[in-house]
N, C-alpha and C positions, 0 to 999 in steps of 0.2 A: 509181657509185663502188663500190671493191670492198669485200669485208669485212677487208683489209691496210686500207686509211684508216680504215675507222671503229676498229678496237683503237686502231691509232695517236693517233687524235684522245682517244679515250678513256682511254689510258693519262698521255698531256699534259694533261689534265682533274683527275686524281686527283694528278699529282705538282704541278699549281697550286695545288689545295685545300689538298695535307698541308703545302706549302711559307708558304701560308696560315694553314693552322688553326698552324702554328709560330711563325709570326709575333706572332698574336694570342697564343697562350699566353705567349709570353715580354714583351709590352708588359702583358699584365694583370699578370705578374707585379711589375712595376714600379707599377702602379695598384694603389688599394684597387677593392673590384668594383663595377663600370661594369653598369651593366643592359642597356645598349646592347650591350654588347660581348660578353654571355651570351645575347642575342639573336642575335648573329653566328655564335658559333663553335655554336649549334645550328641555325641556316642551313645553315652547313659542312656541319654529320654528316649534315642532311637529305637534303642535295644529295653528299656520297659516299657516303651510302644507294644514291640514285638512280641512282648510274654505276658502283655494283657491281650493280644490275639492269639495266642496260643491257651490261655488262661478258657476264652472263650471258647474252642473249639473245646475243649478236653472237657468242659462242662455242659455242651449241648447235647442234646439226644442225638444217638447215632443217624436216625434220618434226616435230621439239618444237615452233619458232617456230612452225609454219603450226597445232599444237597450241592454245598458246598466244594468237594472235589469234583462232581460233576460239573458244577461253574468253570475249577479252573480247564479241568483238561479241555 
């Protein structure tokens, strides 16, 4: 697969979450505060944490990437 599908895929990822985390803000707004639901929307930030460091990997040059696995292993 090329590095056009994974943006692509990753960009559909981040406009589900914000379309998301919108969601929720605007039903809490209608609720008094849900525990449940402060558990959720910092799910959200976690995981659009995670697909703006995916965002960044997919868009650096492959010798930072090949940097960067080197790091972790």
């Amino acid at each position: 697969m090329n590095t056009l599908f994974y943006v692509v895929c990753i960009v559909a990822i981040v406009f589900t979450a914000d379309t998301i985390q919108k969601y929720l803000k605007a039903k809490q707004q209608d609720k008094a505060s849900d525990p449940k639901l402060e558990e959720t929307l910092a799910e959200i930030e976690r995981l659009e944490e995670r697909i703006r460091v995916l965002e960044r990997i997919v868009t650096e040059d492959k010798v930072d990437l090949r940097r960067e696995s080197d790091k972790l292993e």
